[in-house]
C-alpha positions as CSV (number, residue, x, y, z in Angstrom):
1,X,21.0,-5.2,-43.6
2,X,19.3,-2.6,-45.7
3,X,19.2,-3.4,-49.7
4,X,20.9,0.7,-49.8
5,X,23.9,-0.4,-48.8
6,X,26.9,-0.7,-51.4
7,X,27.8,-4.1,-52.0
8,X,31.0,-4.3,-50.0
9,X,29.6,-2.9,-46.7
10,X,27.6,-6.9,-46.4
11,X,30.8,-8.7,-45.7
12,X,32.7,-6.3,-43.7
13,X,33.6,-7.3,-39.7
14,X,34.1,-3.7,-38.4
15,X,36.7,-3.3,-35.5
16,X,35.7,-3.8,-32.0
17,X,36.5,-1.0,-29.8
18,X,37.1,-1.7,-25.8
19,X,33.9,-1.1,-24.1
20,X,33.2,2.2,-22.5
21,X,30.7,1.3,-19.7
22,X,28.9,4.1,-17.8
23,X,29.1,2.9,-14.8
24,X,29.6,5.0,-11.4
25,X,32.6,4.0,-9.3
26,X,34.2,1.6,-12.0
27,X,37.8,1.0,-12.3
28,X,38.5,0.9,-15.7
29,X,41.6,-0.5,-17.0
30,X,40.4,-2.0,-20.2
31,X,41.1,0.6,-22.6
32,X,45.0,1.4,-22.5
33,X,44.2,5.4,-21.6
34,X,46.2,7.0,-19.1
35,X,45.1,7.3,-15.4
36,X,46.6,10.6,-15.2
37,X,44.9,14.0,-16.6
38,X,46.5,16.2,-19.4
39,X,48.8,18.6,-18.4
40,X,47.5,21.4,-16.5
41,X,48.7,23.6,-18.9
42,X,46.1,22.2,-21.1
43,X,43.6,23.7,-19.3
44,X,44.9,27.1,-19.4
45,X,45.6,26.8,-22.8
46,X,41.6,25.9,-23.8
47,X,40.0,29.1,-22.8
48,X,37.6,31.4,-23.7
49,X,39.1,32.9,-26.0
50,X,39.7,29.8,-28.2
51,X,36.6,28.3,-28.0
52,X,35.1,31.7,-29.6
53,X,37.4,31.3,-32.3
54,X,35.3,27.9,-33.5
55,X,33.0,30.2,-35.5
56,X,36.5,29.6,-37.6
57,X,38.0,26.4,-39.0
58,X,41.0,25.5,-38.4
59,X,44.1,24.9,-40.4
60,X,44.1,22.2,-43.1
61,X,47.4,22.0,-42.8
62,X,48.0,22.1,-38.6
63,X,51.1,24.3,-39.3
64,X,51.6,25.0,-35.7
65,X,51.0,21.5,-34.3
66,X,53.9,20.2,-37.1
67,X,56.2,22.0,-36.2
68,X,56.3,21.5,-32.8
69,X,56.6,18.0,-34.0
70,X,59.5,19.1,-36.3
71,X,61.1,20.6,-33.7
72,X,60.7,17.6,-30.8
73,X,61.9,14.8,-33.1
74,X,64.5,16.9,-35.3
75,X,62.8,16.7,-38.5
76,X,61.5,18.8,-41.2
77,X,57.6,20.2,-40.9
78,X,57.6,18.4,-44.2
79,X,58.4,15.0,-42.9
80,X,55.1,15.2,-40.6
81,X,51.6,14.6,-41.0
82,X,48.4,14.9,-38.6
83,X,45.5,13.1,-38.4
84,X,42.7,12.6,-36.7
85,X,43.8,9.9,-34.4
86,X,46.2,7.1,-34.8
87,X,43.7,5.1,-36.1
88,X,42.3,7.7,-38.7
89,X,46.5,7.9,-39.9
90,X,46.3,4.1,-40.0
91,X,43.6,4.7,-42.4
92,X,45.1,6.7,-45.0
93,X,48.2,5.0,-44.9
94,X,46.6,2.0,-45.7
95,X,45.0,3.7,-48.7
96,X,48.2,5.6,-49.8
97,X,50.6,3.2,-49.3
98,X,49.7,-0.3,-49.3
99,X,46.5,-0.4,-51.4
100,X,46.3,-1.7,-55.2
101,X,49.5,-3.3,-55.5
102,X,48.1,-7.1,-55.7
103,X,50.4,-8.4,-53.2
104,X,50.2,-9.2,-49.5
105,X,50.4,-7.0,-46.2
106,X,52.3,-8.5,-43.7
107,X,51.7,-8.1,-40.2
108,X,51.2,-10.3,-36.4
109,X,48.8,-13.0,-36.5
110,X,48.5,-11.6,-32.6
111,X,48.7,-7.4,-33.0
112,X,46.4,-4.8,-33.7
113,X,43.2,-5.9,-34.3
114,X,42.2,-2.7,-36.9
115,X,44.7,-4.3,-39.3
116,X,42.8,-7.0,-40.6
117,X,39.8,-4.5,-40.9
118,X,41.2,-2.1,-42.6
119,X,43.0,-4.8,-45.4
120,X,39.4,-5.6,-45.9
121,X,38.2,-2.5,-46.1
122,X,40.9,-1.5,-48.9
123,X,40.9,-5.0,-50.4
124,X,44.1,-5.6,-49.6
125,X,45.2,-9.2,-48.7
126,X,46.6,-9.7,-45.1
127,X,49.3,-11.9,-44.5
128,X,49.4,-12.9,-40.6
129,X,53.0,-13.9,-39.6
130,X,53.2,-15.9,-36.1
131,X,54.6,-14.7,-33.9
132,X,57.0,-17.3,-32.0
133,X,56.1,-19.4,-28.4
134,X,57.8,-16.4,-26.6
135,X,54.8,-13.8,-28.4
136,X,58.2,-11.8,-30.0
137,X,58.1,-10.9,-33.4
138,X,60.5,-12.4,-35.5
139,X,62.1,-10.3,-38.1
140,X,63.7,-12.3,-39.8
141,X,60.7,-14.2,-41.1
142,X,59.5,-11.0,-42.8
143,X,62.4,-10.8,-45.4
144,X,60.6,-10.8,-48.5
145,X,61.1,-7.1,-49.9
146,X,58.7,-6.2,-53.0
147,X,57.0,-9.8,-52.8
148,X,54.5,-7.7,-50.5
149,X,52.9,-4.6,-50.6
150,X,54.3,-3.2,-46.8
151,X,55.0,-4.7,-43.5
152,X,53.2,-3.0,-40.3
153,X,53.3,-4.0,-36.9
154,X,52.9,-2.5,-33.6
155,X,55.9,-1.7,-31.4
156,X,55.3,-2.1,-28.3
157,X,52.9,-5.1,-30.0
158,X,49.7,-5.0,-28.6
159,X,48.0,-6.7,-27.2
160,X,51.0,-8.8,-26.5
161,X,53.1,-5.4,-24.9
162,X,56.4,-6.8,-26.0
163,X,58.6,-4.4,-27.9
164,X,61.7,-5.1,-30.2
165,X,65.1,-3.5,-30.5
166,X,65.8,-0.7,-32.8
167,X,68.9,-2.9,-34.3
168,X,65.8,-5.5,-35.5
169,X,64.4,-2.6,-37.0
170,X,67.0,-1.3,-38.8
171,X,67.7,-4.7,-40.2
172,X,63.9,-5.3,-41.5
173,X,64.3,-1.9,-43.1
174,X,67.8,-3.2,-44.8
175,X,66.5,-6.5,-45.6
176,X,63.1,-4.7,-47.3
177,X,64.1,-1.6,-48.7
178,X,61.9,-1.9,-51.9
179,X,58.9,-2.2,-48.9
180,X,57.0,0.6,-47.3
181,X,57.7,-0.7,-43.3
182,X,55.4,1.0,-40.9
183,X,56.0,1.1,-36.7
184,X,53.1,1.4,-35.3
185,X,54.4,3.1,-31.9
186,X,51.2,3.7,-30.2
187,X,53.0,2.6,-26.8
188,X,56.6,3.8,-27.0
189,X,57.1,6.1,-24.7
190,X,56.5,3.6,-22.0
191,X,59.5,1.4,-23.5
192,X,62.3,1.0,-21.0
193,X,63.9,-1.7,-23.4
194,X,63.2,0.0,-27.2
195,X,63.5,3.0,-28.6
196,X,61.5,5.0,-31.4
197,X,62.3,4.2,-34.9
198,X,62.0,7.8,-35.6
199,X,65.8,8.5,-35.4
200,X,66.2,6.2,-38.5
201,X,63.7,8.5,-40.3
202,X,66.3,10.2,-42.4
203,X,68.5,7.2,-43.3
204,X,65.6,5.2,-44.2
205,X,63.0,6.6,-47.3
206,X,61.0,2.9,-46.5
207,X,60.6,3.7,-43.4
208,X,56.5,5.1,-41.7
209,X,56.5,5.9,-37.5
210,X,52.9,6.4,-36.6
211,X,52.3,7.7,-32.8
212,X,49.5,9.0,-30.8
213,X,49.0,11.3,-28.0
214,X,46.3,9.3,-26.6
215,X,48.3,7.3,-24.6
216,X,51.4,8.9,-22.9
217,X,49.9,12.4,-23.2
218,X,46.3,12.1,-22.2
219,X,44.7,13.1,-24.6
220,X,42.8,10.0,-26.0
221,X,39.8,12.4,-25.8
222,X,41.2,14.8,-28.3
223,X,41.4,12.8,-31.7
224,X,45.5,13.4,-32.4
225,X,47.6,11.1,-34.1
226,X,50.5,11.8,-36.6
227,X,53.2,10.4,-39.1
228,X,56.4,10.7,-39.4
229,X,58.6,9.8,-42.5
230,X,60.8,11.5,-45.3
231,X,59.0,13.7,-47.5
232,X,57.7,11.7,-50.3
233,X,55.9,8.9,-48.5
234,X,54.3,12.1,-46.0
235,X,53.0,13.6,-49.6
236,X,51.0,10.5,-50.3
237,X,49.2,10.3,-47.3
238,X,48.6,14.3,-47.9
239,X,47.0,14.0,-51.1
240,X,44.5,11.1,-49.5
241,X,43.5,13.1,-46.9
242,X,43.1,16.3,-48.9
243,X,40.5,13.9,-51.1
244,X,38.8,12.7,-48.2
245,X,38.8,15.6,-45.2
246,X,40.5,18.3,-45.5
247,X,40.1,19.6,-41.6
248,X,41.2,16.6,-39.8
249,X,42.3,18.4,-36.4
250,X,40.3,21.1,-35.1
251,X,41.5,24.0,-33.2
252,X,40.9,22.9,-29.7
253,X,42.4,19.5,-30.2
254,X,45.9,21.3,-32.1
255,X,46.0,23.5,-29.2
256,X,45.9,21.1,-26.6
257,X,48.7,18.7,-28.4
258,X,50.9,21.7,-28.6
259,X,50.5,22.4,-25.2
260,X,51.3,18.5,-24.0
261,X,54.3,18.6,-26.3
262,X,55.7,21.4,-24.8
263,X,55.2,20.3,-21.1
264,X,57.9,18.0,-21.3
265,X,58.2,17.9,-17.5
266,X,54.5,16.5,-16.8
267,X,55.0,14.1,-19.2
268,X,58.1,12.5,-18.4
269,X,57.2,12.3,-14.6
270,X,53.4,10.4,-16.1
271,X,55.5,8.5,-18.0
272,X,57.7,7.3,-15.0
273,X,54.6,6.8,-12.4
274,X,52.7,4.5,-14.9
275,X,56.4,2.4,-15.2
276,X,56.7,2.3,-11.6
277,X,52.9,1.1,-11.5
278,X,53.2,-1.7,-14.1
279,X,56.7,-2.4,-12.5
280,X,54.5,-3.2,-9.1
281,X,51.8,-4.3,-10.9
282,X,53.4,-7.3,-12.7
283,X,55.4,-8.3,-9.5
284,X,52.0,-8.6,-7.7
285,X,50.0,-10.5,-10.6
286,X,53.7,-13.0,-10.7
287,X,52.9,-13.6,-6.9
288,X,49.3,-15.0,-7.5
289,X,50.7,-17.3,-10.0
290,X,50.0,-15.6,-13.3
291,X,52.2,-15.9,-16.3
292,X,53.4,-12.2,-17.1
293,X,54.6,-11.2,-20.4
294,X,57.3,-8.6,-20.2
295,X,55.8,-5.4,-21.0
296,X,57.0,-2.0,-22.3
297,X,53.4,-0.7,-22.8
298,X,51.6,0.9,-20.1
299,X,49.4,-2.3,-19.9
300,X,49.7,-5.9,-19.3
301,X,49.3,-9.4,-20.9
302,X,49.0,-11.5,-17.8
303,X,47.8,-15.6,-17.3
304,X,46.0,-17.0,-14.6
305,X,46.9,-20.4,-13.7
306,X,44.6,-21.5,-11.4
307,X,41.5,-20.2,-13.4
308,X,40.4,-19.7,-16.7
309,X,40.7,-16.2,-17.7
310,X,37.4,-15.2,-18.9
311,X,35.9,-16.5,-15.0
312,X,38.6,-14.3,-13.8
313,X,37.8,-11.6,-16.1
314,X,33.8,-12.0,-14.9
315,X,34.8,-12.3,-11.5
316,X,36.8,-9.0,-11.6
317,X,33.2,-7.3,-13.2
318,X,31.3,-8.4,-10.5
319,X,34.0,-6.2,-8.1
320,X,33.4,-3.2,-11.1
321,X,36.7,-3.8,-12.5
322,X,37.2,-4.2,-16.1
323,X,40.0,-5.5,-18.1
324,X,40.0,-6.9,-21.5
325,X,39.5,-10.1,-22.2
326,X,40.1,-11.6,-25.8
327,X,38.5,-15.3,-26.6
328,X,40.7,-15.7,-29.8
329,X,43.4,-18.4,-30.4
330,X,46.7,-18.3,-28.8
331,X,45.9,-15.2,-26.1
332,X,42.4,-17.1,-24.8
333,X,44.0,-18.1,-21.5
334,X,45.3,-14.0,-21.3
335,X,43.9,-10.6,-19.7
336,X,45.2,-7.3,-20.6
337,X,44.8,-5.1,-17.8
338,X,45.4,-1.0,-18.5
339,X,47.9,0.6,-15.5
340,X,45.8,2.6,-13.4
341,X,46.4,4.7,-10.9
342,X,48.5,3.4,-7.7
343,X,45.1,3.0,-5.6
344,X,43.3,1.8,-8.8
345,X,46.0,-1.3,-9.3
346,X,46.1,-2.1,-5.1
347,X,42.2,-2.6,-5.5
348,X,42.9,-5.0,-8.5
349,X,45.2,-7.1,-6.6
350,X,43.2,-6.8,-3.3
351,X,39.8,-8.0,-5.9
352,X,41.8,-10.7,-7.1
353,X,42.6,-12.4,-3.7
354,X,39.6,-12.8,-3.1
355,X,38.5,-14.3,-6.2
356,X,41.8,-16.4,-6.8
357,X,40.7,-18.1,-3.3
């Protein structure tokens, strides 16, 4: 603790990000990224030319990347924003849209653990609803309209992976329409059972979708997250990041999420192999006794019953396999293992034969 610091900076608890171990033949399914590379057309796309153009910024505004937003979810390049990660949109919204309005944010006691950061980073008090025995979140319970300052919550939730129906959504959006709602749909693309609240953009002016292309597109590496909404609640996060950074995205990272946009063929069959994996996957872990939580996220929430997690968890180190382990209430007895690759989830099952012995 050094006596320059401002005031606020003594009682914050920043977030925890999974662990990035460097550590040679380690199978890593701790972090959520995606086994499989970015498109090849990535590649081509970042030559030399590009990278000789970093002697220039880029554009503030990351006209390009937008509109091939625009264009993919059939919305206006006003109704999108980019940022510099999910987590860096998270950010701003939470500044722009929830902060100094003396009431609570509500969102899972068991979600995203970057919420309750970032409230306390904007001083902004976090209300945690429960979620119910089954780890669903209830909808219903969140029907307070302007008694708070916005509702957000991950769909898929995470770490839970359990996703809710559009018709839920639509009805917290009715039931809270003088509300900012934000969908936090880091995961959706590997929903078989939900859909993206995007296609209620235009009927809804309450309504925030914030994605990624870290997961689904492989590009966790490149920084690129973005918002979509009508108009006026895009504007607000605008004028906070023009305050803050005005060159969010740089020119290689833009590039690159154009190019996995528009290679809608590699993404959809990635998409599909990582479903067909957790599909296996959860079929295997439900044969050595573990409790499975039905997932639509391109991970798993899964129980051992015949060890306590964390040994598990240790155990599976030991082999070089890493998962994430969480020692907080109500998900203590839980691991949330990352879909690999096909080989990478056989030597996870073969690993915990042996230790489940």
């Amino acid at each position: 603790m050094s006596k320059f610091w401002s005031s606020f900076v003594q009682d914050l608890e920043p977030y925890v990000p999974g662990e990035q171990p460097k550590v040679q033949d380690l199978i890593k399914l701790n972090t959520n990224e995606n086994p499989y590379p970015p498109s090849p057309k990535v590649k081509e796309a970042l030559n030399g030319e590009q990278i000789d153009l970093l002697r220039l910024y880029p554009d503030p505004n990351s006209t390009a990347l937008k509109q091939t937003l625009a264009d993919y979810h059939g919305l206006d390049q006003n109704q999108v924003f980019i940022g510099n990660g999910s987590d860096d949109v998270l950010a701003l919204t939470f500044m722009a849209l929830f902060s100094q309005k003396n009431k609570p944010l509500l969102f899972p006691d068991i979600s995203y653990s970057f919420y309750p950061v970032y409230a306390k980073l904007f001083n902004i008090e976090p209300r945690k609803m429960p979620l119910n025995d089954q780890f669903e979140i209830e909808v219903d319970k969140y029907d307070l309209n302007d008694q708070c300052s916005g509702i957000i919550f991950p769909n898929p939730n995470a770490p839970t992976s359990i996703g809710i129906t559009l018709d839920k959504i639509e009805a917290l959006l009715k039931a809270n329409s003088e509300t900012v709602v934000v969908v936090d749909e880091a995961y959706i693309d590997f929903a078989d059972n939900c859909e993206s609240a995007c296609k209620l953009i235009n009927q809804y002016p309450n309504l925030l979708v914030i994605q990624t292309l870290s997961k689904s597109r492989s590009l966790a590496g490149s920084r690129v997250g973005f918002a979509l909404a009508q108009a006026e609640l895009i504007e607000g996060l605008v004028r906070v990041k023009d305050s803050f950074n005005s060159y969010p995205l740089d020119r290689l990272a833009e590039l690159a999420a154009i190019t996995a946009f528009e290679d809608k063929e590699y993404f959809q069959q990635g998409v599909q192999a990582i479903i067909e994996s957790r599909n296996w996957t959860t079929e295997q872990l439900q044969q050595l006794g573990f409790e499975v939580l039905p997932s639509q996220a391109n991970f798993v929430m899964a129980k051992p019953t015949s060890k306590p997690a964390e040994e598990v968890f240790t155990s599976l180190r030991e082999k070089k396999i890493i998962v994430r382990y969480f020692n907080k209430p109500r998900i203590g007895d839980y691991l949330r293992i990352t879909i690999g690759t096909p080989e990478e989830m056989q030597a996870l099952i073969s690993a915990l034969k042996d230790i489940l012995v």
